[in-house]
C-alpha positions in Angstrom: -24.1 -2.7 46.9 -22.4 -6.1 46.5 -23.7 -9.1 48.5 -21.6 -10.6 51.3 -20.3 -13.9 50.1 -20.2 -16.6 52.3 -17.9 -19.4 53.3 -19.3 -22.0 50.3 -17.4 -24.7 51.2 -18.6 -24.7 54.9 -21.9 -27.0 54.2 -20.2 -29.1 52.3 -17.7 -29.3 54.7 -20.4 -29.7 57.4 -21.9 -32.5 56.6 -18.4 -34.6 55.5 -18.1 -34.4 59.7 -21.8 -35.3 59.9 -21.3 -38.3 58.3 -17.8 -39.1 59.7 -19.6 -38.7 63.0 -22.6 -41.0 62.4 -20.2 -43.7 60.4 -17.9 -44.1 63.6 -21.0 -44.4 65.6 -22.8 -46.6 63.6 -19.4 -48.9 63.4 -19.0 -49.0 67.0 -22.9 -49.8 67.5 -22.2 -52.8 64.8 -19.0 -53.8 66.9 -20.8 -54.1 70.0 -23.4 -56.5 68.9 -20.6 -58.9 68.4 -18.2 -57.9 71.3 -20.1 -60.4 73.4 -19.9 -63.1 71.4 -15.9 -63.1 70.2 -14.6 -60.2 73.3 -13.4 -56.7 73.0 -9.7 -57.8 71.4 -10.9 -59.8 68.5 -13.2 -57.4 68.1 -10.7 -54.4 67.5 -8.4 -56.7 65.8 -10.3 -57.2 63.2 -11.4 -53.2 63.4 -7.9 -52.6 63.3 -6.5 -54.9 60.8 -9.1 -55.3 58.1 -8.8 -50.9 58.6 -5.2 -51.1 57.5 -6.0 -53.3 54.4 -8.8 -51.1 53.4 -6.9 -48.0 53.6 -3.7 -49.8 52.1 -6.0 -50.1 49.2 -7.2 -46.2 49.0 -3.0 -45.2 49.1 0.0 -47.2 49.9 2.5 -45.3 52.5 5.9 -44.6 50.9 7.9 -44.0 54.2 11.1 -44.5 52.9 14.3 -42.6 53.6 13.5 -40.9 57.2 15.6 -42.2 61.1 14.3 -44.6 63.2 13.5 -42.1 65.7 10.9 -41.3 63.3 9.5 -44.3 62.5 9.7 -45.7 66.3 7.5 -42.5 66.8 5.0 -44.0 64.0 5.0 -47.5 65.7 4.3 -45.7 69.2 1.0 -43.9 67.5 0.1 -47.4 66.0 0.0 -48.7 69.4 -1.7 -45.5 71.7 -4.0 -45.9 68.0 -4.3 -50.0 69.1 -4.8 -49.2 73.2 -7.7 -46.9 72.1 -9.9 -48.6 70.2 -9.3 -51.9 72.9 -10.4 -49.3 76.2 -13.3 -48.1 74.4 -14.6 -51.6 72.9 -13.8 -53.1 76.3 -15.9 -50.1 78.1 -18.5 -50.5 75.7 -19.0 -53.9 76.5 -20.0 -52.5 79.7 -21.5 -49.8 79.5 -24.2 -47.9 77.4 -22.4 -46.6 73.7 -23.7 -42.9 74.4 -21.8 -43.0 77.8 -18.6 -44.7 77.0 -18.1 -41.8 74.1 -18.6 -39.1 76.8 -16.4 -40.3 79.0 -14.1 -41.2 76.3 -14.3 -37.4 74.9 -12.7 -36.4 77.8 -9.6 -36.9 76.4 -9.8 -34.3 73.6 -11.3 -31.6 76.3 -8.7 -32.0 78.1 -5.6 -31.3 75.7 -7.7 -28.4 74.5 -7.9 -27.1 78.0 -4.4 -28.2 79.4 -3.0 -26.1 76.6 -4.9 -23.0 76.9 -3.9 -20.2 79.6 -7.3 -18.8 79.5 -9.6 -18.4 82.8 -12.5 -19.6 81.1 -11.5 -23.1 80.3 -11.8 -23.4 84.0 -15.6 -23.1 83.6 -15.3 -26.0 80.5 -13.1 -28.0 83.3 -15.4 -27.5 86.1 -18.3 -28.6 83.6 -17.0 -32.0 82.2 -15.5 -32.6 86.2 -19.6 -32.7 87.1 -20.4 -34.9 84.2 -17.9 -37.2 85.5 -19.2 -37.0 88.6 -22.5 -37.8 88.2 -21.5 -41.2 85.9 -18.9 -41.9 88.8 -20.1 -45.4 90.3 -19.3 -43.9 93.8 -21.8 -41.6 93.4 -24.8 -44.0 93.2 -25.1 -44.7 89.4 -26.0 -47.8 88.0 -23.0 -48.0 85.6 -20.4 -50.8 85.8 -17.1 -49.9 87.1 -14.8 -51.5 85.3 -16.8 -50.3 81.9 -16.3 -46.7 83.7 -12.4 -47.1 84.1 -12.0 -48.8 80.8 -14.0 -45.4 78.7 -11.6 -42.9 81.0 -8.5 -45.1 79.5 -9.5 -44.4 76.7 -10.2 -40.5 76.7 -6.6 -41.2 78.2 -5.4 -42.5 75.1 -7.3 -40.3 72.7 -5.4 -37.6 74.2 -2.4 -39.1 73.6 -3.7 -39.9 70.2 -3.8 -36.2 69.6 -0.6 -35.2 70.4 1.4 -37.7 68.6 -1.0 -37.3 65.9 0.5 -33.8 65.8 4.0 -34.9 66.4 4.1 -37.6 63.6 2.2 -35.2 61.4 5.5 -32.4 61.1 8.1 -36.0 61.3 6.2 -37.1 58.1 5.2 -33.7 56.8 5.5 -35.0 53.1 3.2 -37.8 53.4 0.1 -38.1 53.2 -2.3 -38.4 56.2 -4.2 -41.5 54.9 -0.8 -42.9 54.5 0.1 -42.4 57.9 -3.1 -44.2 59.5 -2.3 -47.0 57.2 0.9 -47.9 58.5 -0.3 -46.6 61.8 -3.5 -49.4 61.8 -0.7 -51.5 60.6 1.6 -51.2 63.3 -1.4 -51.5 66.2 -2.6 -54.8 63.6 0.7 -56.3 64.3 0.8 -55.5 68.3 -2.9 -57.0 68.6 -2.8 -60.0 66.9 -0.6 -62.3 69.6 -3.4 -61.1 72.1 -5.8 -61.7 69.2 -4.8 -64.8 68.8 -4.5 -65.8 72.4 -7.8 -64.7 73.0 -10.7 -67.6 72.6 -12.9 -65.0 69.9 -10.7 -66.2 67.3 -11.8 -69.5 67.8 -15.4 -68.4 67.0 -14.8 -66.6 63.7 -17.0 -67.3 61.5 -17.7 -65.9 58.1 -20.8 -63.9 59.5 -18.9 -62.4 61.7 -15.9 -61.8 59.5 -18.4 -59.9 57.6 -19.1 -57.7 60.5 -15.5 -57.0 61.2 -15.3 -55.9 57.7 -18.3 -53.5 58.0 -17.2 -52.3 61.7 -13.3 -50.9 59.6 -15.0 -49.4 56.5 -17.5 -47.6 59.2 -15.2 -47.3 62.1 -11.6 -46.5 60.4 -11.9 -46.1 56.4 -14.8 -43.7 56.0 -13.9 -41.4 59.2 -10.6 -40.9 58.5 -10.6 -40.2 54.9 -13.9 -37.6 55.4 -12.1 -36.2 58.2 -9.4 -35.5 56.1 -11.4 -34.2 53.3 -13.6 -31.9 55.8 -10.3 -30.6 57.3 -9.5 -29.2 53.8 -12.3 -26.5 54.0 -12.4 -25.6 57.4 -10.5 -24.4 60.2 -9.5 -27.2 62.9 -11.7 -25.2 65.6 -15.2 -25.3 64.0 -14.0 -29.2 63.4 -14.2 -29.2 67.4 -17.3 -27.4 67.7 -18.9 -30.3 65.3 -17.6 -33.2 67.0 -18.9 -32.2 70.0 -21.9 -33.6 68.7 -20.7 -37.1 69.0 -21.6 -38.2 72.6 -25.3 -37.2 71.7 -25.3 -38.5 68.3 -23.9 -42.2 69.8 -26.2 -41.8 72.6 -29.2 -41.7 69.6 -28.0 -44.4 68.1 -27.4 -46.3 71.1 -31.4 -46.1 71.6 -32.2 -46.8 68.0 -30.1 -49.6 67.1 -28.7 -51.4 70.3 -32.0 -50.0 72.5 -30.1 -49.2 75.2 -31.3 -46.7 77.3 -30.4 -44.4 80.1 -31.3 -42.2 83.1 -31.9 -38.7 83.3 -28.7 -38.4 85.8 -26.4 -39.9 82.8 -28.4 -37.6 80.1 -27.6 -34.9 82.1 -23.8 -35.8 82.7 -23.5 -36.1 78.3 -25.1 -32.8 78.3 -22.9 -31.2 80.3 -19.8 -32.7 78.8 -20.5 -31.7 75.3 -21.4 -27.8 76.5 -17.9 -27.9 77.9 -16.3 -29.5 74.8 -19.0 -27.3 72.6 -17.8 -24.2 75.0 -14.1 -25.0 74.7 -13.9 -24.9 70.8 -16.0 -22.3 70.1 -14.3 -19.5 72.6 -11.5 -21.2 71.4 -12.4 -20.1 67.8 -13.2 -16.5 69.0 -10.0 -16.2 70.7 -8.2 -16.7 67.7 -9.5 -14.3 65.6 -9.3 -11.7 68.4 
């Protein structure tokens, strides 16, 4: 009797989102202990900027010969790519690293719901809505405000993220998706640096923390997105999901471990209950699928 054969690129595959995951988190823990001394927008400029110059290095775009409907629409997900990363630095300024990623993952949950039809994602909704609630300063938590508003911005933009991501992706359907976040980090480097400029961080730039600008893009932009791209390759977009619903627990980790930050059982519970929904989501997700 022959032996089942299994999917063998799935651990392989597995553990290319496993380190995408803990390199974005371990960026972002890096940018933080630095977002006090030069501000959130020098912070992500130089996320952003020394990203793009990375990347241009791994494959240069070649975007020649399309409308400029199409590359407007490239410029736009440079700059929702740009608003992103400046809600989430400026909430994380704020606000504890494992929180502002479960707030921010909000945004994903939601498109996945919005576009499904399907009773249950009600549940997944009504799950994330008491997260929320109990990290909602209103509700007697300690959290600042303004760090709140500034994470939910940014699951704002990460949705938008998503769907231009898919739109840009069939506009440039014969180039490459590294390509595309180059120009894209590109574009949002171009955007951010009047404000960078502007700001007083670049006044304080030294070559220490030059240094960790460079480390915060190769952790934050250059690995993720070319292991995500790789891991994509071997498996289906849906047990992608199920994966990165890890992330707010894995930030909230190494939120203890690196930046010691820790937090109450009412905002354990809340990242909890936000990554069963967005764990919930893409795995009936999944089944429906193949139903």
């Amino acid at each position: 009797m022959p032996k089942l054969q299994g999917n063998p690129t799935l651990p392989s595959a597995t553990i290319l989102v496993f380190v995408s995951i803990a390199s974005t988190q371990l960026g972002s823990a890096l940018a933080k202990t630095v977002i006090q001394e030069l501000g959130s927008v020098t912070t992500v400029l130089m996320r952003v900027g020394f990203g793009a110059v990375v990347l241009l290095l791994l494959q240069r775009p070649k975007l020649k010969g399309y409308n400029y409907s199409a590359y407007g629409l490239l410029i736009l997900f440079g700059l929702v790519m740009a608003a992103m990363n400046l809600s989430f630095y400026a909430a994380i300024e704020q606000i504890p690293l494992g929180i502002a990623v479960t707030l921010e993952f909000l945004g994903p949950l939601g498109v996945a719901c919005l576009n499904s039809r399907q009773l249950l994602d009600l549940f997944w909704i009504f799950l994330a809505g008491i997260g929320i609630f109990l990290l909602a300063p209103i509700t007697g938590s300690s959290l600042d405000p303004l760090g709140v508003t500034f994470a939910l911005l940014a699951a704002i933009c990460w949705g938008a993220y998503i769907l231009l991501s898919a739109k840009v992706g069939k506009v440039f359907a014969e180039t490459k998706g590294i390509a595309l976040m180059t120009a894209a980090l590109a574009a949002g480097t171009v955007v951010l640096l009047p404000f960078g400029i502007l700001s007083t961080g670049i006044t304080k730039l030294e070559p220490k923390f030059l240094a960790i600008g460079l480390g915060v893009a190769i952790l934050s932009s250059a690995i993720p997105y070319t292991v995500e791209l790789e891991a994509l390759k071997k498996i289906p977009i849906r047990v992608f999901g199920v994966l990165m619903s890890l992330e707010p627990a894995i930030a909230t980790l190494l939120g203890l471990i690196i930046l010691k930050e820790t937090i109450s059982d009412r905002a354990l519970v809340a990242i909890i209950l936000v990554s069963l929904a967005s764990l919930g989501s893409s795995l009936f997700e999944k089944r429906r699928s193949l139903d």
